[in-house]
C-alpha positions as CSV (number, residue, x, y, z in Angstrom):
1,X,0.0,0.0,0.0
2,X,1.6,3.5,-1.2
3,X,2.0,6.4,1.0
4,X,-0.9,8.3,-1.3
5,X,-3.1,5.4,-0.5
6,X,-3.1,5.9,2.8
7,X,-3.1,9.6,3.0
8,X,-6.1,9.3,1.1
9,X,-7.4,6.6,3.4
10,X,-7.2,9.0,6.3
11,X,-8.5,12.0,4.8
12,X,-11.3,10.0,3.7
13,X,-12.2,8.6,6.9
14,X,-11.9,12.5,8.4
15,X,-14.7,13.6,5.9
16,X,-17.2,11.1,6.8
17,X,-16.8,11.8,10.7
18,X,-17.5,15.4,10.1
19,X,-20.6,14.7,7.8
20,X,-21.6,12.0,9.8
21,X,-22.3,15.0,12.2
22,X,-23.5,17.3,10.1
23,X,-20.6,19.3,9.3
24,X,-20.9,22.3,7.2
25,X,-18.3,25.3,5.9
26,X,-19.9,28.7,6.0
27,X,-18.2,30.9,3.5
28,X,-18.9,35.0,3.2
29,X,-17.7,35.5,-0.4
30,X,-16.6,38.4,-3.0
31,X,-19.2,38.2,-5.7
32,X,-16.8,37.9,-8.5
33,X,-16.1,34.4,-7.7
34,X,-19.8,33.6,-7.2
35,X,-20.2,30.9,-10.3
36,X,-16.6,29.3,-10.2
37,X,-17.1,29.1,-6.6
38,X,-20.5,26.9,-6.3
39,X,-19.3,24.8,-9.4
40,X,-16.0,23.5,-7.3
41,X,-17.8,24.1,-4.0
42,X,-20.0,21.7,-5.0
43,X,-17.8,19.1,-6.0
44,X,-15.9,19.1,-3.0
45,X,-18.7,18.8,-1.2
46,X,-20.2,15.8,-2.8
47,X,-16.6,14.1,-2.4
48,X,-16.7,15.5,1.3
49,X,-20.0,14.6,2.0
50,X,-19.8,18.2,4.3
51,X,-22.1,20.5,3.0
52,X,-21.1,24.0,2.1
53,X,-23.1,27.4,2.8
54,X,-21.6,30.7,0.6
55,X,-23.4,33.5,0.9
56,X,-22.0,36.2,-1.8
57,X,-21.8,40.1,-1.8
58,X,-19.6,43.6,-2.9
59,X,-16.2,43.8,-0.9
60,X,-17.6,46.4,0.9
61,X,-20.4,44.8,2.0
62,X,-18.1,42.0,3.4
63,X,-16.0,44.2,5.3
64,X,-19.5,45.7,7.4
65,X,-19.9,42.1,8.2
66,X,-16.8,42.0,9.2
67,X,-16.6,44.7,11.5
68,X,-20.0,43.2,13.0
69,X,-17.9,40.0,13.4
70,X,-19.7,37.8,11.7
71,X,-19.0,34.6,12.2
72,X,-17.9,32.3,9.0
73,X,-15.3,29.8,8.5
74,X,-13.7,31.1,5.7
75,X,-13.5,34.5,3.9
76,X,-12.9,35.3,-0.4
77,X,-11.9,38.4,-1.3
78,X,-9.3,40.6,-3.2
79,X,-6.1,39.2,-1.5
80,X,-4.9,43.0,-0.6
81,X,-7.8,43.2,1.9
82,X,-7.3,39.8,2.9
83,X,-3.8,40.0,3.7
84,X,-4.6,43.0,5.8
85,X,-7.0,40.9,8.0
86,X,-4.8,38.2,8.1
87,X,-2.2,41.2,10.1
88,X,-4.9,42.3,12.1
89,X,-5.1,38.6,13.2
90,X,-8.6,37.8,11.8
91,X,-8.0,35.0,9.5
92,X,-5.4,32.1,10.7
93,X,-1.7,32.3,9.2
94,X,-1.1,29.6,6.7
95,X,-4.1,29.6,5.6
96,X,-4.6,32.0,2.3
97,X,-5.1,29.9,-0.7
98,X,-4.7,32.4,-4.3
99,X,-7.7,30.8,-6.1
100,X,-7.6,33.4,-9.5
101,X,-6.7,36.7,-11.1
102,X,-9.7,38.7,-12.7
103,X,-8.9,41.6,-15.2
104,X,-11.7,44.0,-16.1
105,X,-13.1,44.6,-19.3
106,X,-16.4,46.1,-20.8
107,X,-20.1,45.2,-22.3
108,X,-22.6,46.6,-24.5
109,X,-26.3,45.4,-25.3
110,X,-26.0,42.5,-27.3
111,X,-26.4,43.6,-30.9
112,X,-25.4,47.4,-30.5
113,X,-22.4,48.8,-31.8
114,X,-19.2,47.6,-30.6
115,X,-16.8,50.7,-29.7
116,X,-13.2,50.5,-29.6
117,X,-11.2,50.7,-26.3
118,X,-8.4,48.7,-27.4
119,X,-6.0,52.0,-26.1
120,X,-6.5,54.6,-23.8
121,X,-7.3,57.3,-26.1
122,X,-10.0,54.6,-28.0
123,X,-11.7,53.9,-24.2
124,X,-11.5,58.0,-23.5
125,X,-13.7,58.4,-26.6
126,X,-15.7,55.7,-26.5
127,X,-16.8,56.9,-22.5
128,X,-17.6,60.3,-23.9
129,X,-19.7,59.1,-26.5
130,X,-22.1,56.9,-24.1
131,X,-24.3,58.2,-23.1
132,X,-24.6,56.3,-19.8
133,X,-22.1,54.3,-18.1
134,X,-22.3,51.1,-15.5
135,X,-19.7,50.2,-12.9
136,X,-19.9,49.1,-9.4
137,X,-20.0,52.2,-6.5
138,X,-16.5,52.4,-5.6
139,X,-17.9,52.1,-1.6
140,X,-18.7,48.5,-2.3
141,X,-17.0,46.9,-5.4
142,X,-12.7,46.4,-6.0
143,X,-13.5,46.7,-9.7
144,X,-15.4,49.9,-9.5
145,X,-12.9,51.6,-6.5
146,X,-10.6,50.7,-9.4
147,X,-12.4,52.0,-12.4
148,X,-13.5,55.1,-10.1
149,X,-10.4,55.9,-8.6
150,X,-7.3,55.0,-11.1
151,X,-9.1,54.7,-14.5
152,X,-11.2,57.6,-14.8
153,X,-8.4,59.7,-13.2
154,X,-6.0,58.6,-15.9
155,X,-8.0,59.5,-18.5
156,X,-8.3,63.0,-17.7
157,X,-12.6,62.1,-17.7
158,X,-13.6,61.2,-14.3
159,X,-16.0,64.1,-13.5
160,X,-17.7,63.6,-16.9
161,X,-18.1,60.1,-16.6
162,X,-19.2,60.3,-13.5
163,X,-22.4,62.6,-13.9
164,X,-23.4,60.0,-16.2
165,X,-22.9,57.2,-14.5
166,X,-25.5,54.4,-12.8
167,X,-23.4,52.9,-9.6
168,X,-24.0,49.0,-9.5
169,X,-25.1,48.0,-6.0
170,X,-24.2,44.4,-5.9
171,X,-24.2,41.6,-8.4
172,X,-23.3,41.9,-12.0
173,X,-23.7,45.6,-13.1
174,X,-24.0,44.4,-17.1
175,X,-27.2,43.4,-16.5
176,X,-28.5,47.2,-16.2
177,X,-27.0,47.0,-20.0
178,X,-29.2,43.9,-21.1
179,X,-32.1,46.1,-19.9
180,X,-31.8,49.2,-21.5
181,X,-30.8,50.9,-18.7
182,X,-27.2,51.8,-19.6
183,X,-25.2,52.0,-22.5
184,X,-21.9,50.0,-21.5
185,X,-21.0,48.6,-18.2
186,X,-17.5,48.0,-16.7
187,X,-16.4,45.3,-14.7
188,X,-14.3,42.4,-14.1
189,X,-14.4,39.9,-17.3
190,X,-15.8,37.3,-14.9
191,X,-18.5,39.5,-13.7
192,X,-19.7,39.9,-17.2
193,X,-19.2,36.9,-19.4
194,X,-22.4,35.2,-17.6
195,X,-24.7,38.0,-18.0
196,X,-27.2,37.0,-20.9
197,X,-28.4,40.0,-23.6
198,X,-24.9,41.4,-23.5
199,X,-21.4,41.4,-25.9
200,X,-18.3,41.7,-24.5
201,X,-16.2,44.2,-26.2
202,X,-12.7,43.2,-24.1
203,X,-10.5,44.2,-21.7
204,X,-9.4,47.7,-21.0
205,X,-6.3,48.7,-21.7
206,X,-3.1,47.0,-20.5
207,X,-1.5,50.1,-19.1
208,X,-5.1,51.0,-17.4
209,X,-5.7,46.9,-16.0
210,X,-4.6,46.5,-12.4
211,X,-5.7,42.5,-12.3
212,X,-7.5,41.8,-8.9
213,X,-6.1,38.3,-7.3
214,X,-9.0,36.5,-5.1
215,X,-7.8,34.7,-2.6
216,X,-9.5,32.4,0.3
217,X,-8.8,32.0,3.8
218,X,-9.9,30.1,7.2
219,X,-11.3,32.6,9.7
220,X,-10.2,32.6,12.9
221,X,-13.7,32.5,13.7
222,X,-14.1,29.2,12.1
223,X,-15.8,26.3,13.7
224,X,-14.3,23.2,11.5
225,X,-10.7,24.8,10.3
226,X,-10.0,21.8,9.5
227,X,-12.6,21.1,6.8
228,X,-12.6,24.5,5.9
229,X,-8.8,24.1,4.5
230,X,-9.4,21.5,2.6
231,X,-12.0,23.2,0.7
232,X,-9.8,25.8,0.4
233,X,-6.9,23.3,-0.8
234,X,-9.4,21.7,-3.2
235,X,-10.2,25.1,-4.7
236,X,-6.4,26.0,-5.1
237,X,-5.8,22.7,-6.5
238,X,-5.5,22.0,-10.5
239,X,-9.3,20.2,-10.2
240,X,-10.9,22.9,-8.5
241,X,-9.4,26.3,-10.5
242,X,-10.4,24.4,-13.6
243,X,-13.8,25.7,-12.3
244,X,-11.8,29.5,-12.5
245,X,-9.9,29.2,-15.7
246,X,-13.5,28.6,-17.4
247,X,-14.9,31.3,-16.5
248,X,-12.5,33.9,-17.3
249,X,-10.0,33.8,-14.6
250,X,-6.6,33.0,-15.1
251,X,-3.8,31.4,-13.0
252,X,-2.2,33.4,-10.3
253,X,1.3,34.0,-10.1
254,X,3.2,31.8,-7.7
């Protein structure tokens, strides 16, 4: 018997004590993640047998429930912010699994003209010509605090844009687009590849991208750390990001 027979051996038997008593990983969770998330969420947990309970929201939402200590076994969001909890001794040390990097890019209603924004100057004329624009509020969202605060600002247009502008409140702002409601909407790539009724037009701009890493990690509030690392290892593991890499993400750096 091989040393990876019995490691699986072991783990195996540790996943059906916890389900046998009901075990379950509570995860509060950056939106962007939300579909590559439940897909390898959900395989894990039907190897597991432990169930798993993600509840999904802006960054900025997460950080209120943070600061109202809500209790959770593991936390998803921009690694930045969760690097910073991890020094404020929130989330355990070791812990922080890179699960995949998101780069924003744009949408229009599916069948209206496609603008250009392949360069800076293309995306500064294309952002004056609509006449509305979609992006998360930069209070709750990484990708609109990033549009908002470093894109805009580079392109000289942030005041004009902005007096034009429909702030996204949570979820996938492209859908205001597939209604009617706005002209083009700016997000992360894997925010707005699922949304139906729209076109992707691409990414911004390399020297305007600042890629956003999401990254997991176990809380210290966490009632089964154990199990709640594994999912995270699972997630981080080649089987799991597949679940990432289809939707848009790529591979973080090591």
């Amino acid at each position: 018997m091989t040393m990876r027979t019995i490691a699986g051996m072991v783990a195996a038997l540790g996943f059906a004590a916890l389900a046998a008593r009901g075990a379950e990983v509570v995860v509060m969770s950056a939106g962007a993640v939300k579909g590559a998330f439940e897909e390898a969420g959900g395989r894990w947990s039907q190897q597991s047998g432990i169930a798993v309970r993600a509840s999904f929201a802006p960054t900025g939402e997460l950080r209120k429930r943070m600061m109202a200590h809500e209790a959770a076994d593991i936390l998803v969001m921009p690694a930045g912010e969760l690097i910073a909890y991890e020094r404020e001794g929130d989330v355990v040390p070791g812990t922080r699994r890179d699960l995949g990097v998101s780069a924003m890019g744009a949408a229009v209603r599916k069948g209206a003209p496609v603008p250009d924004i392949s360069t800076p100057e293309a995306l500064k004329r294309a952002l004056l010509a609509a006449k509305s624009v979609t992006y998360m509020d930069p209070t709750l969202g990484s990708s609109g605090k990033q549009f908002d605060e470093s894109v805009l600002p580079a392109l000289g247009i942030r005041d004009a844009v902005r007096a034009k502008a429909i702030l996204g409140k949570g979820g996938a702002v492209a859908e205001k687009v597939a209604q009617g409601d706005a002209e083009i909407a700016f997000q992360n790539v894997t925010e707005l590849l699922p949304v139906a009724g729209v076109t992707m037009i691409g990414l911004l701009p390399a020297e305007l991208q600042k890629p956003i890493t999401y990254s997991g990690a176990v809380l210290k509030s966490a009632k089964d750390p154990k199990a709640a690392q594994s999912l995270l290892d699972y997630l981080a593991s080649p089987e799991g990001r597949k679940s990432f890499l289809d939707r848009g993400f790529t591979e973080p750096k090591p």
